[in-house]
C-alpha atoms as a printed R data frame, in Angstrom:
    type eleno elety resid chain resno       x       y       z
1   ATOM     1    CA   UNK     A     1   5.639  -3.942  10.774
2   ATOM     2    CA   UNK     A     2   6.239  -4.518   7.293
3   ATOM     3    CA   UNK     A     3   3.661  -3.674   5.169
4   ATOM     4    CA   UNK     A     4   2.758  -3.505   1.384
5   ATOM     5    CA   UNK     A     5   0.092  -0.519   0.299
6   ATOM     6    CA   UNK     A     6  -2.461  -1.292  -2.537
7   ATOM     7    CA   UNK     A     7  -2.357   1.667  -4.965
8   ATOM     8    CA   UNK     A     8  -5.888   2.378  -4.157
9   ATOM     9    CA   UNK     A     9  -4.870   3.595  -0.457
10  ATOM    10    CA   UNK     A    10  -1.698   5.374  -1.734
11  ATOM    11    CA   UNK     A    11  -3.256   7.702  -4.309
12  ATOM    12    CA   UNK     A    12  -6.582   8.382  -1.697
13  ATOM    13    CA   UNK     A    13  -3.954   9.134   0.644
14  ATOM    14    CA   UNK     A    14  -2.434  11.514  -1.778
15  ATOM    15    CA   UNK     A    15  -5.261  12.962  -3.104
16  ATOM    16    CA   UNK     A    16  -8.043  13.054  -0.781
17  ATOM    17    CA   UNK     A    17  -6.774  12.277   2.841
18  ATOM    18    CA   UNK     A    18  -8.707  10.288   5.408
19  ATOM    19    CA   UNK     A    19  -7.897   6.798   6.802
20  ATOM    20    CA   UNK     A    20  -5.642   5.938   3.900
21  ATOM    21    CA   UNK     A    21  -3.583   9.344   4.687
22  ATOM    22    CA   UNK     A    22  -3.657   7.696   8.104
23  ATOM    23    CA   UNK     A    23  -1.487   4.312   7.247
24  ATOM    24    CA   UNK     A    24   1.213   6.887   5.154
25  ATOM    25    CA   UNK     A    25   1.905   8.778   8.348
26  ATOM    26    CA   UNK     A    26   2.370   5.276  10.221
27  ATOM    27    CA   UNK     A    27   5.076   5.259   7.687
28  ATOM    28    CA   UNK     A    28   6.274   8.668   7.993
29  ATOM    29    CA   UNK     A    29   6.615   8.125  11.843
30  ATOM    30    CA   UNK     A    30   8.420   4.886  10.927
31  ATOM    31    CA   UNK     A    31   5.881   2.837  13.155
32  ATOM    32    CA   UNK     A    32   5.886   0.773   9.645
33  ATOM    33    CA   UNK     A    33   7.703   0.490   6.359
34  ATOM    34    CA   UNK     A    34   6.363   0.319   3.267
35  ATOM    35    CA   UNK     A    35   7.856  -2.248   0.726
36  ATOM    36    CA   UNK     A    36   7.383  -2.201  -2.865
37  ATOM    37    CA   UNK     A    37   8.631  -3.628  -6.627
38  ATOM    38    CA   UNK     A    38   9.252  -1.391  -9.117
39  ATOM    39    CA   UNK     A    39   6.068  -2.595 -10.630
40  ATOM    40    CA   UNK     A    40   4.301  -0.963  -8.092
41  ATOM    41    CA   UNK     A    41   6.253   2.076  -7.924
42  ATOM    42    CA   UNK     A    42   5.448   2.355 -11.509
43  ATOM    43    CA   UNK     A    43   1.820   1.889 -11.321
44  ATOM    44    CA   UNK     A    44   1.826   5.008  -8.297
45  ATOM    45    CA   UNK     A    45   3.399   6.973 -10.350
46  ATOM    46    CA   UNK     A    46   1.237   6.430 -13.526
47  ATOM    47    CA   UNK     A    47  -2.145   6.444 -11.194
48  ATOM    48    CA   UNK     A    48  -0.395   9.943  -9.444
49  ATOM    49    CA   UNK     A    49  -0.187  11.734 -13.028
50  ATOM    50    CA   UNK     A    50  -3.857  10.072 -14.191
51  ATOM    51    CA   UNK     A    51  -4.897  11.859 -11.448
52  ATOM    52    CA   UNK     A    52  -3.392  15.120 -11.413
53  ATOM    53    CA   UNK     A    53  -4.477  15.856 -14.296
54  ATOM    54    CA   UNK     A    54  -8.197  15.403 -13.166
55  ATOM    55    CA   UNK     A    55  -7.356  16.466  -9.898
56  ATOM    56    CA   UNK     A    56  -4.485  19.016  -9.492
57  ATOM    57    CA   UNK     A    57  -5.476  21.005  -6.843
58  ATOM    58    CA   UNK     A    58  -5.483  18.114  -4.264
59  ATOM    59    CA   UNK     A    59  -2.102  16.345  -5.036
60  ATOM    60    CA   UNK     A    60  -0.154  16.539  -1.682
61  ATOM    61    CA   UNK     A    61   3.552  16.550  -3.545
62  ATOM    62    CA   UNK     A    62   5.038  16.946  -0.337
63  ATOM    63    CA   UNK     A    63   3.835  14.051   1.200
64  ATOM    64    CA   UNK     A    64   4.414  12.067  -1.854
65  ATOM    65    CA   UNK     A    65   8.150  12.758  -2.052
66  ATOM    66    CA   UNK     A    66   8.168  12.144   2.182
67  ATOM    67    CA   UNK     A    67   6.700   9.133   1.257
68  ATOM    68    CA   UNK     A    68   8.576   7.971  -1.556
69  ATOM    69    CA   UNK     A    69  12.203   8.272   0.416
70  ATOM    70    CA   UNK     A    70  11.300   5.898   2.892
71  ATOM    71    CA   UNK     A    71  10.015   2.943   0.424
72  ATOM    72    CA   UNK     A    72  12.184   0.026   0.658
73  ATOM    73    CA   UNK     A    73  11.930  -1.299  -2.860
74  ATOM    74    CA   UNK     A    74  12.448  -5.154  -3.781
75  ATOM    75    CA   UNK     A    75  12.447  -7.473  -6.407
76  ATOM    76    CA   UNK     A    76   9.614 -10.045  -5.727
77  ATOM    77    CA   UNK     A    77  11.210 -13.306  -7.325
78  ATOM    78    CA   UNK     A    78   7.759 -15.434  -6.667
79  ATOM    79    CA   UNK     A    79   5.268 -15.395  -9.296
80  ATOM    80    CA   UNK     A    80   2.409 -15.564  -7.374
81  ATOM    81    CA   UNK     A    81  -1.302 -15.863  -9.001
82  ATOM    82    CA   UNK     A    82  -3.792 -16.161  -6.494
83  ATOM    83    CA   UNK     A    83  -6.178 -12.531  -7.383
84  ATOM    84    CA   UNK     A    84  -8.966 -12.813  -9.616
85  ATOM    85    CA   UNK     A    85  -7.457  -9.246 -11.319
86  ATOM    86    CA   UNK     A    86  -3.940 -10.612 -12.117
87  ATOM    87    CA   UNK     A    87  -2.902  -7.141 -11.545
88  ATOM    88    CA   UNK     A    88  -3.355  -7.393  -8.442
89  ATOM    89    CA   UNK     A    89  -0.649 -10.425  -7.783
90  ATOM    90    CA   UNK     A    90   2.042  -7.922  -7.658
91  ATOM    91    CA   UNK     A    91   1.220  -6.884  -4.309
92  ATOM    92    CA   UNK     A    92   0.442 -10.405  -2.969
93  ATOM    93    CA   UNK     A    93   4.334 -10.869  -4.545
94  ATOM    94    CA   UNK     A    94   6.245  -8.186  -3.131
95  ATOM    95    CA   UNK     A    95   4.472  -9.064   0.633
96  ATOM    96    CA   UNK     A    96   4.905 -12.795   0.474
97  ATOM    97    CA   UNK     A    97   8.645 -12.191  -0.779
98  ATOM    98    CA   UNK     A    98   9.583  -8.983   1.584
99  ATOM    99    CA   UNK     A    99   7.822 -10.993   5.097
100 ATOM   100    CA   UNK     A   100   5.265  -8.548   5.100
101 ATOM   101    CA   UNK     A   101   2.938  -8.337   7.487
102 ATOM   102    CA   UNK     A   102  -0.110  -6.946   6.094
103 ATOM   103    CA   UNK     A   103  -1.235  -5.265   2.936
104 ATOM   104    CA   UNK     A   104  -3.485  -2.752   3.010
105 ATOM   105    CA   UNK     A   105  -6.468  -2.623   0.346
106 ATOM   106    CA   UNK     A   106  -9.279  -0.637  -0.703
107 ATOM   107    CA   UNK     A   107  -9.730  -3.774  -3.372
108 ATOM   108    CA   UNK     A   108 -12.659  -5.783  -2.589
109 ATOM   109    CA   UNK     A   109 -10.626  -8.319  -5.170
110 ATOM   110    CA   UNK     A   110  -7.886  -8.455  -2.508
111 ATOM   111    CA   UNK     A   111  -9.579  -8.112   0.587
112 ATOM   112    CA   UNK     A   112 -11.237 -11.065  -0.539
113 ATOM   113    CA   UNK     A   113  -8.515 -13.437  -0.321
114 ATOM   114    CA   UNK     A   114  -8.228 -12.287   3.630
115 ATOM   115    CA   UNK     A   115  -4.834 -14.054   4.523
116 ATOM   116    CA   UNK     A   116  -1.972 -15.728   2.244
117 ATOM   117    CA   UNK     A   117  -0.011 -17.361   4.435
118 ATOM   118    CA   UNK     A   118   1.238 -14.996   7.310
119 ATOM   119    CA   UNK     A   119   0.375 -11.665   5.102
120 ATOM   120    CA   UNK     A   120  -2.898 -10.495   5.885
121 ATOM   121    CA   UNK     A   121  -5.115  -8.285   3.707
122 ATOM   122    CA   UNK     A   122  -7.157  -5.521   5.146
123 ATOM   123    CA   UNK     A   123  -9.006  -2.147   4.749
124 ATOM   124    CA   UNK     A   124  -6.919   1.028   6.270
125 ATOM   125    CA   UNK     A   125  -9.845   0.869   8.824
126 ATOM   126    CA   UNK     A   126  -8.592  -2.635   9.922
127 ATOM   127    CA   UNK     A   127  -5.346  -2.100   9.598
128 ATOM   128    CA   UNK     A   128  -5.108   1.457  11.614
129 ATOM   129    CA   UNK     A   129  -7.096  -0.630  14.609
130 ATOM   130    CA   UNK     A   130  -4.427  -3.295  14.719
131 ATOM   131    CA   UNK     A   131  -1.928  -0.995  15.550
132 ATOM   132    CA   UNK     A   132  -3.883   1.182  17.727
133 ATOM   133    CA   UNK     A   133  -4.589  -2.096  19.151
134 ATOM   134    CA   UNK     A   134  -0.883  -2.764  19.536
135 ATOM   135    CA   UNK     A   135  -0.065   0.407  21.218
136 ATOM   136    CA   UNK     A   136  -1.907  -1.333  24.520
């Protein structure tokens, strides 16, 4: 599956593990690629060093660079505004435009919205049971 990551799950993942570190190894074991703009990639990377300054003991480089390899990076060309934090349309964007699947969200602004046409919108707790599902 193709999926878009909200920058919420990406920098949990990198920092502090759990469920979101969950959906990055779907992506390291290439069950799923990630898509992104370089709007996105921008706003991990500014989020990453936020954080590592607070936080510099828990960055996971490695599995940032891992990570970062396999991103398959587009340019959305819709200008979709459907997110009550226009920030957030970015994401909506680069899934719509890429035929992604899903994006996963920690973003109760996002998650909101549920589905936008076939991309749906989910927690990394929904998400990883879809494709545990799938694996039956």
């Amino acid at each position: 599956m193709k999926i878009v990551i909200d920058t919420n799950v990406f920098i949990s993942a990198v920092f502090f593990g759990g469920l979101p570190l969950q959906v990055l190894q779907t992506i390291i074991a290439r069950q799923n690629s990630a898509i992104i703009s370089p709007e996105i990639w921008n706003e991990y990377n500014d989020v990453i060093h936020r954080m590592t300054r607070k936080y510099p003991e828990r960055l996971k480089q490695q599995l940032v660079d891992e990570v970062f390899k396999l991103f398959k990076i587009i340019i959305p060309s819709s200008d979709i505004r459907i997110c009550r934090d226009s920030d957030d349309d970015k994401f909506v964007s680069c899934a719509v435009d890429a035929g992604c699947s899903h994006i996963v969200s920690g973003d109760e602004d996002l998650l909101s919205i549920g589905n936008i046409g076939d991309v749906k919108i989910c927690t990394p707790a929904e998400f990883l049971g879809i494709m545990h599902a799938l694996k039956f």
